[in-house]
N, C-alpha and C positions, 0 to 999 in steps of 0.2 A: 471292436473298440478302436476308435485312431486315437492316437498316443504318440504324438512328434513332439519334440525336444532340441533344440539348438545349443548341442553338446558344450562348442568354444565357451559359450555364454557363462550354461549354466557352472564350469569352470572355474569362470572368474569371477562369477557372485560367490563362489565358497571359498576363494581361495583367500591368500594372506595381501592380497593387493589391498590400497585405501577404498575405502569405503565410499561410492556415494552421499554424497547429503540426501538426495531427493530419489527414492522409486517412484516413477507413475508407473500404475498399473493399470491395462485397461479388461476389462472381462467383457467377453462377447460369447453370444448363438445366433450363428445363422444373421448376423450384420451386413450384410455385403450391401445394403444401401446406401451407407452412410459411414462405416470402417473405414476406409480410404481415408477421409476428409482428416478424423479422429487421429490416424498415426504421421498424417503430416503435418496437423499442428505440432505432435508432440516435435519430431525429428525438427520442425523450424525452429524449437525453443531450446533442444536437446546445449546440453554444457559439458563440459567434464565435469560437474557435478552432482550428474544429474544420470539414471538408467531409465530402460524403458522395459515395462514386463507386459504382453498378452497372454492371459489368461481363458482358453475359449473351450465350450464345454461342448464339444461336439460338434459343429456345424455342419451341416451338410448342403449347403449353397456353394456360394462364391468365396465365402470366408478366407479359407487357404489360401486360396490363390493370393488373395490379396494381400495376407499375413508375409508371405514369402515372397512375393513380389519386393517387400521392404527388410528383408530377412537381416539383410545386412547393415542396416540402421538401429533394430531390435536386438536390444541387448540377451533376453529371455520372453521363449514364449515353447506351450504348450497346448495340445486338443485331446482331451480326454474327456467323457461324460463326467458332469460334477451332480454335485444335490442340492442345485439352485444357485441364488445369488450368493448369500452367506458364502457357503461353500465355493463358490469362486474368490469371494475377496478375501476369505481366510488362504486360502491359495495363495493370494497373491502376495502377501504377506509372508507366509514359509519360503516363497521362494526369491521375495529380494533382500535386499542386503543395505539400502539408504538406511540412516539416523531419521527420517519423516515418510510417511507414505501419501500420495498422493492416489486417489481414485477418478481415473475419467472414463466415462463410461464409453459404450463404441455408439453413441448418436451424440457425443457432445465434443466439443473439441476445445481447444485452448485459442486465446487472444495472443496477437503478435508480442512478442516480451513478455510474457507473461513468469515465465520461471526467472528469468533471472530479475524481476522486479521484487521479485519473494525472497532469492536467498539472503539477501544480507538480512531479512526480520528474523528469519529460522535460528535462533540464539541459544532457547531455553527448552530440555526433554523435559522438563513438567510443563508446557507448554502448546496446545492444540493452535494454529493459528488459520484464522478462517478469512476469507477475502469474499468478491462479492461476482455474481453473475450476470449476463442477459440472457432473463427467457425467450426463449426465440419460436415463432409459430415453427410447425412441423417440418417444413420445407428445410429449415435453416435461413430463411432468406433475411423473414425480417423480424426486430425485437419488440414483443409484448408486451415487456417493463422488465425493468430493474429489480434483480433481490436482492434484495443490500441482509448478508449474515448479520444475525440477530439473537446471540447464546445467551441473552441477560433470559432469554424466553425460555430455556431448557428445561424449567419445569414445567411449562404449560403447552408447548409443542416444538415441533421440527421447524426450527429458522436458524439453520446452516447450511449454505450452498456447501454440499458434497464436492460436487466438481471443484471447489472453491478452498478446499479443505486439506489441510498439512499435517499431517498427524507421526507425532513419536513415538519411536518402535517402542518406548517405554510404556506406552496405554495399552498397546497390544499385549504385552509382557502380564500386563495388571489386572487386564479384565478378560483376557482368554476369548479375545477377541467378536468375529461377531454369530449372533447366535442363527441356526436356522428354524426358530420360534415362528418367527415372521415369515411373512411373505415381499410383505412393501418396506416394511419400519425399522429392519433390523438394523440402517444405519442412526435412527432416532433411540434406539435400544443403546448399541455401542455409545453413542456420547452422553448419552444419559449415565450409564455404568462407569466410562471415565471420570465425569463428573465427579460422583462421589466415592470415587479412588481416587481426586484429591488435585485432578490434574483441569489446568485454570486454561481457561478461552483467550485468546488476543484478535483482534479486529484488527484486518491490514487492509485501508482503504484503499483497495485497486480491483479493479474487475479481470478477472482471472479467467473466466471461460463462457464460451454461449451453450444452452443447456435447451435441448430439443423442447418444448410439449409434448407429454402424452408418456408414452410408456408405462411401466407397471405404477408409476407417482400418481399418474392421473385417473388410478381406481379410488376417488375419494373418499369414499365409505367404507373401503377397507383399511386406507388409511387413518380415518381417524379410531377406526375400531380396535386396531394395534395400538397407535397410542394411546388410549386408554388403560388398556390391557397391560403399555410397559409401567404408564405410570403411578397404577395402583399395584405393581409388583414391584420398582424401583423405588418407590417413595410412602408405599402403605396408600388406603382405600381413605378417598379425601371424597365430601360434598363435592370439591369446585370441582373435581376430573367429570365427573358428571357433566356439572353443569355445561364445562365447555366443549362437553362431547355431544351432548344434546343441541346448543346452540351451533355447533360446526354440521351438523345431521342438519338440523332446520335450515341452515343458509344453504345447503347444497342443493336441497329440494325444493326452496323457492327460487331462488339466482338460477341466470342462465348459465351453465356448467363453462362455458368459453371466460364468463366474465370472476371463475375461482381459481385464485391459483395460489 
């Protein structure tokens, strides 16, 4: 098992000092293509208001090196085997200490300004606030299109940029965070379950980060398979979840899979 810990850190995430507004947390395995990129977005946007947590479940590449390379930019960070995604973002969660949690993953990275165009909206703990992304082809080079966050949709699928996505330590608190049910959805699960724990959505139009193609999103059949699944257990067994599981199935098998996203 490796199991590293940045003592001073985790220190001063418990201790009686002020609190961050914003954790970003990033969860990584075995990243080292595109890690790099990811912790120097954050440390270029980094505030005093702002921590930075790695979360990595074992790597055995390049990872480390690269994690500690910046060790002293990173406020917390650990490598221990976890049991999946879930299990790392609840991770990451336990171990910061912000009033919002933010998730960027280690293939995506943040836009210049990006946090501190956000904290003055960050106002209200019944409040999730979501911003918007560019899909970006694999390389990172260049942008596929726009996802503009889109939560009026929460009952009929996933249109919240994650990476996008500010969330108060009070949802976590409420909904016992995210489930490892899933594979792909489990962040479609979590804001569905805040939802109706009562906590409201806000649109902050600004683009917040470029978000790779591909990775485990890009299994779309399993994704819509989940959402289905969350939304006849979060909502009760409805005609339309059918419906628009069937028609997300048919578009996927007739569309060129480059031309779904």
């Amino acid at each position: 098992m490796i199991h590293e810990v940045k003592p001073e850190a985790d220190n001063s995430l418990k201790g009686e000092s002020k609190k961050p507004l914003i954790s970003v947390v990033t969860i990584v395995l075995n990243g080292e293509k595109c890690l790099e990129e990811t912790i120097q977005s954050v440390i270029r946007n980094k505030t005093e208001e702002t921590e930075y947590l790695i979360i990595d479940g074992g790597s055995v590449d390049n990872t480390l090196e690269i994690i500690r390379k910046y060790s002293d930019k990173i406020d917390f960070w650990i490598s221990e085997p976890d049991g999946g995604i879930a299990d790392a973002f609840n991770k990451g969660f336990k171990y910061s200490s912000g009033r919002y949690i933010a998730y960027l993953n280690s293939d995506d990275y943040y836009l210049p300004g990006a946090l501190s165009s956000v904290i003055p909206m960050l106002k209200d703990p019944g409040t999730i606030y979501c911003g918007h992304i560019h899909l970006l082809t694999p390389d990172g080079l260049n942008i596929i299109k726009d996802q503009l966050s889109q939560p009026w949709r929460i009952k009929q699928t996933m249109r919240i940029a994650h990476p996008a996505t500010f969330t108060p330590r009070e949802a976590f608190i409420a909904t016992g965070g995210f489930l490892s049910d899933y594979k792909i959805a489990m962040d479609y699960d979590f804001m569905v379950h805040a939802f109706l724990k009562g906590f409201r959505f806000e649109i902050m139009d600004v683009f917040i980060a470029g978000m790779r193609r591909g990775g485990n999103s890009s299994d779309l059949k399993t994704v819509y398979k989940e959402e289905l699944k969350i939304k006849n257990k979060r909502f009760g067994y409805k005609i339309q979840h059918y419906i628009w599981y069937l028609l997300n199935l048919a578009r996927y098998l007739v569309m060129p899979k480059k031309a779904i996203v």
